[in-house]
N, C-alpha and C positions, 0 to 999 in steps of 0.2 A: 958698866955694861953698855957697847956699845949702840945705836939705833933705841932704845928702851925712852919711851916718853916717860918723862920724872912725873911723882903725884905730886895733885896741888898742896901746898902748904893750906895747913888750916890752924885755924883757932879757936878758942871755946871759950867764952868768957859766961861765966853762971848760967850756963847751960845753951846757951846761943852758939851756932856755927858758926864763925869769921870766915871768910876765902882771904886768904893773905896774896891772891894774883887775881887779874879781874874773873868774873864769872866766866866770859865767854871762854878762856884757857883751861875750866872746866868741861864746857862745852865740849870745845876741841878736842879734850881727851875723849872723852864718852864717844864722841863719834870716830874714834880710833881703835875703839875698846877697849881701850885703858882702865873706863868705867862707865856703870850701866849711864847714861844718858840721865839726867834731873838729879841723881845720885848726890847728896851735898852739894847742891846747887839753889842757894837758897832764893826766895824771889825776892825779898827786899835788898836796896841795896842804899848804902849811904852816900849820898851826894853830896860831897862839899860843895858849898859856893864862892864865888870868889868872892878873896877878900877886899875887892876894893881895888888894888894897887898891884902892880906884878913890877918887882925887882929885873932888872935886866941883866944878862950876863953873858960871858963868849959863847954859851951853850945855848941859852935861851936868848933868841932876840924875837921876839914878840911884843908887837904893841897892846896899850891895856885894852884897845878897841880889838883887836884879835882875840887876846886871852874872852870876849866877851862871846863873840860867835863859837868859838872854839866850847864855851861851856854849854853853850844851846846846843849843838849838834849833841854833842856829852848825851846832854838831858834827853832830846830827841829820840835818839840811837838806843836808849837804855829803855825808855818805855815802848818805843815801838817793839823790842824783841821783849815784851811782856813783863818785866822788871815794873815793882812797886817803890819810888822812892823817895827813901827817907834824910830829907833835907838837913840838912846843919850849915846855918847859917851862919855868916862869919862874926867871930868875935875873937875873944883869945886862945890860944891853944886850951890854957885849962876851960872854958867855959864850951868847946868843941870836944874836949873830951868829956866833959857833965853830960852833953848832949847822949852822944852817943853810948855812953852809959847808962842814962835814964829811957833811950831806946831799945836798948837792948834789955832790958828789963822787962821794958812793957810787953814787947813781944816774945818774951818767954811767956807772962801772966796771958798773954791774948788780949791785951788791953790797948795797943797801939792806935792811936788815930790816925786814919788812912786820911790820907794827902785829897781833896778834892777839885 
């Protein structure tokens, strides 16, 4: 169908919302009326960190001192439009996936300790 704004993909993991595209692409919708506005738009959001080293390649040439500020705005940008976020710090795949397993949990239970 042509012109028709596509819905966000989502995910549910034991009973948590995922946004499989960033929040604001929610946003966007809602203020297109695609969908009411806040509408599975969740406030917490996972912030990966970086991991230390960024691989370079024909697509990405960014230095590791860029990849650096480029996270800070990240960070910036997400809590200044009122996003709570929940950090996962680098380690291995499987121990970033512990992470956010084990937060996604808490905050079904209401148990998450907020970032201070």
């Amino acid at each position: 169908m042509q012109g028709a704004v596509p819905r966000p993909l989502r995910c549910v993991y034991r009973g948590a919302g995922c946004l499989a595209r960033a929040p604001f692409f929610s946003i966007a919708q809602a203020r297109t009326g695609a969908h009411p506005e806040g509408s599975n738009v969740p406030n917490q959001v996972f912030f990966v960190r970086n991991l230390g080293f960024v691989a370079p390649t024909e697509v990405r040439r960014i230095s590791f001192e860029e990849t650096l500020r480029f996270e800070k705005v990240h960070e910036d940008v997400y809590q200044d439009f009122g996003f709570e976020l929940v950090f996962v710090e680098p380690g291995s795949l499987q121990e970033r996936v512990s992470i956010i397993k084990a937060a996604i949990r808490e905050l079904n239970r209401g148990t998450l300790r907020r970032a201070t």
